[in-house]
Residue frames as qw, qx, qy, qz and C-alpha x, y, z in Angstrom:
[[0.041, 0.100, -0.462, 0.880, 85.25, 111.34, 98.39],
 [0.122, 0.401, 0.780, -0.464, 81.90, 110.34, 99.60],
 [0.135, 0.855, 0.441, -0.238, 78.99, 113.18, 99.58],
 [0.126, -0.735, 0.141, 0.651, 81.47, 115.32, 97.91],
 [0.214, 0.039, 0.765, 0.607, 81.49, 113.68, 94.52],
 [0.022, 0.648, 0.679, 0.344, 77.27, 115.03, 94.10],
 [0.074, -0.944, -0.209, 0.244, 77.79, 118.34, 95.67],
 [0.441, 0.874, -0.142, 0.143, 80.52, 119.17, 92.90],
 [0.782, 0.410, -0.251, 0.396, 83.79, 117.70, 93.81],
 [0.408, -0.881, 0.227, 0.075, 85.93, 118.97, 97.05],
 [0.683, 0.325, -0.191, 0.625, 89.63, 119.83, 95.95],
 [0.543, -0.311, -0.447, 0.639, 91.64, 121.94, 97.69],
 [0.196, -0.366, -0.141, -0.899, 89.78, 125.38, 96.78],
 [0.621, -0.457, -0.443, -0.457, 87.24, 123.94, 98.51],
 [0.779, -0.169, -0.485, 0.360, 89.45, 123.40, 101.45],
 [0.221, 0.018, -0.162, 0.962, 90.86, 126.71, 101.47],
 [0.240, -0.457, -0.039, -0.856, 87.56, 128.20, 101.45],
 [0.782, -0.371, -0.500, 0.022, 86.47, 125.56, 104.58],
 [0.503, -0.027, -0.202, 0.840, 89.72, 127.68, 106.20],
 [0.060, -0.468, -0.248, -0.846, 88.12, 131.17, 105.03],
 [0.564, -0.545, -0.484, -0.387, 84.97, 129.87, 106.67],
 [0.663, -0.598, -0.373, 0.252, 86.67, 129.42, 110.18],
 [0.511, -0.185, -0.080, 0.836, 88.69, 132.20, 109.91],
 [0.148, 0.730, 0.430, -0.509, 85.19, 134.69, 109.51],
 [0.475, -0.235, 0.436, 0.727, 87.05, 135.63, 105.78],
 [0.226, 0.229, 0.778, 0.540, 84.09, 135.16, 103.85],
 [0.366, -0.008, -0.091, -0.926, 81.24, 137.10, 102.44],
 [0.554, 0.053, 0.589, -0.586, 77.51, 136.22, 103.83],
 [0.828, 0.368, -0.191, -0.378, 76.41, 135.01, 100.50],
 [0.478, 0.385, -0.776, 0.146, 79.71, 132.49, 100.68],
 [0.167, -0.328, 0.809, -0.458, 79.43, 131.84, 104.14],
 [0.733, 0.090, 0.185, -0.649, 75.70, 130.64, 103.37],
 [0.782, 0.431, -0.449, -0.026, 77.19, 128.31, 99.91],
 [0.369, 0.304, -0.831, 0.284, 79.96, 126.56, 102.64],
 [0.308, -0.189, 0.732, -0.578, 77.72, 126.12, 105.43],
 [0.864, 0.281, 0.085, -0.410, 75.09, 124.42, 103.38],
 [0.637, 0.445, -0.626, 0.063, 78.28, 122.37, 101.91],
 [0.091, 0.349, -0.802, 0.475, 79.60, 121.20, 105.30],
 [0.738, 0.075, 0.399, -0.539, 75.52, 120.31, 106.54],
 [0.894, 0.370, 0.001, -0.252, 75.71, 117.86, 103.15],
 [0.664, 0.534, -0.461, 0.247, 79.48, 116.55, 103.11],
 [0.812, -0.571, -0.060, -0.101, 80.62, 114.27, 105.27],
 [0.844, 0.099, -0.047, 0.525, 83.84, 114.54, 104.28],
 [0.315, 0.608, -0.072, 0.725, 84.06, 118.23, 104.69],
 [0.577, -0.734, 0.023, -0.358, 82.36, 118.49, 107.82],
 [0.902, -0.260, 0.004, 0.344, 85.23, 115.68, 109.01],
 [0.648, 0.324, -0.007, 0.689, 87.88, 118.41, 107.81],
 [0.156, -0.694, -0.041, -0.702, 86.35, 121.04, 109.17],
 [0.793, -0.609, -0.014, -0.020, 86.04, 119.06, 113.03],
 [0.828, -0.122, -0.012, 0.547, 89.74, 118.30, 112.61],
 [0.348, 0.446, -0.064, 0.822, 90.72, 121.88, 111.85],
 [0.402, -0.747, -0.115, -0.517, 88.83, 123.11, 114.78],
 [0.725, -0.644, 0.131, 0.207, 90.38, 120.90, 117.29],
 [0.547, 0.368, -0.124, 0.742, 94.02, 121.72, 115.38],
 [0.097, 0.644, -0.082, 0.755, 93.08, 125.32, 116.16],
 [0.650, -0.706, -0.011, -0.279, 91.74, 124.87, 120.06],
 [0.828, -0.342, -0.052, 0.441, 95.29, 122.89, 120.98],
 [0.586, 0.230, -0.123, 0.767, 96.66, 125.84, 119.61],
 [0.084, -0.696, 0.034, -0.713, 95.34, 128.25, 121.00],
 [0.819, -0.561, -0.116, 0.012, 94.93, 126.38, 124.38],
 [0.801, -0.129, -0.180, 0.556, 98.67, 125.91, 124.00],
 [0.293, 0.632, 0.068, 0.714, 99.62, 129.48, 123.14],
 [0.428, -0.812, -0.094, -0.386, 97.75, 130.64, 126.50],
 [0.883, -0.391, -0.044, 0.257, 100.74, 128.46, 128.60],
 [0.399, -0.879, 0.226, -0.127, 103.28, 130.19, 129.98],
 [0.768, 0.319, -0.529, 0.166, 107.15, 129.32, 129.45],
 [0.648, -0.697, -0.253, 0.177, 108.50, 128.41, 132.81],
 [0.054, 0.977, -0.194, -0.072, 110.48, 131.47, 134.43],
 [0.757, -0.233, 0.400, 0.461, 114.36, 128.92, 133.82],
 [0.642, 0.188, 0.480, 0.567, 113.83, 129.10, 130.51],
 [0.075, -0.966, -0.241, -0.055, 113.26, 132.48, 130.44],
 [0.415, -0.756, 0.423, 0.278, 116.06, 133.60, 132.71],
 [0.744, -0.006, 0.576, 0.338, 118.11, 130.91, 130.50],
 [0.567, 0.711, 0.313, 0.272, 116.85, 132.60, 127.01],
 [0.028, 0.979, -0.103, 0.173, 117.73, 136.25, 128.23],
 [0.493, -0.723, 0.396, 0.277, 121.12, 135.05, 129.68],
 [0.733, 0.284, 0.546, 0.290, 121.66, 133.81, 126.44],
 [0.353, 0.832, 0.191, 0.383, 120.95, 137.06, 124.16],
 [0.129, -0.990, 0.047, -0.035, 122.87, 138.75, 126.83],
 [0.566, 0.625, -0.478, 0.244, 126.21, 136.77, 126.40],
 [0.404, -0.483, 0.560, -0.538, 125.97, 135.21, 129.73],
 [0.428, 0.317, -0.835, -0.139, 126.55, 131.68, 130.21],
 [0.732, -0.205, 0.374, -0.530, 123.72, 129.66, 132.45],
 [0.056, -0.094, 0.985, -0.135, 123.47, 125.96, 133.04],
 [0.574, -0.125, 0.068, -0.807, 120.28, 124.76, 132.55]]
C-alpha cells in the first residue's frame, strides 16, 4: 500500500477510523493523528475522496422525491386496493 507501509500500515482500523473522521466521531487529539495521516497517504486520502463522493450521491439522491404514481401505487397497495401501474 504505497505511503501507508512508513506511516504504520493501513488495515481496516485504520479505515474505520477514516469513516469516524467523516462522520465528526472523533476526538480533537484523533482528528489531528488522521488528518495528518490522510495529508501523508496517498492511499488513504484516495479512500477517503471515494467515500465522500459515495456519501454526496447519497445524500443528493435521498433529497429526490418519489414520483406521486408510485406513491398513490404504494398506498393502494398497503390499503388492499389493486392499481395498475
Amino acid at each position: 500500500m504505497g505511503d501507508c507501509q512508513t506511516l504504520g500500515d493501513c488495515n481496516d482500523e485504520r479505515i474505520v477510523r477514516i469513516y469516524e473522521y467523516l462522520d465528526g466521531a472523533l476526538s480533537r487529539e484523533d482528528l489531528g493523528e488522521i488528518k495528518t495521516h490522510l495529508d501523508n497517504c496517498t492511499d488513504c486520502s484516495g479512500e477517503y475522496d471515494l467515500e465522500c463522493v459515495i456519501r454526496s450521491v447519497v445524500k443528493r439522491s435521498c433529497k429526490e422525491a418519489a414520483p406521486e404514481t408510485l406513491k398513490a401505487a404504494i398506498l393502494a397497495r398497503l390499503h388492499g386496493d389493486s392499481v395498475a401501474v
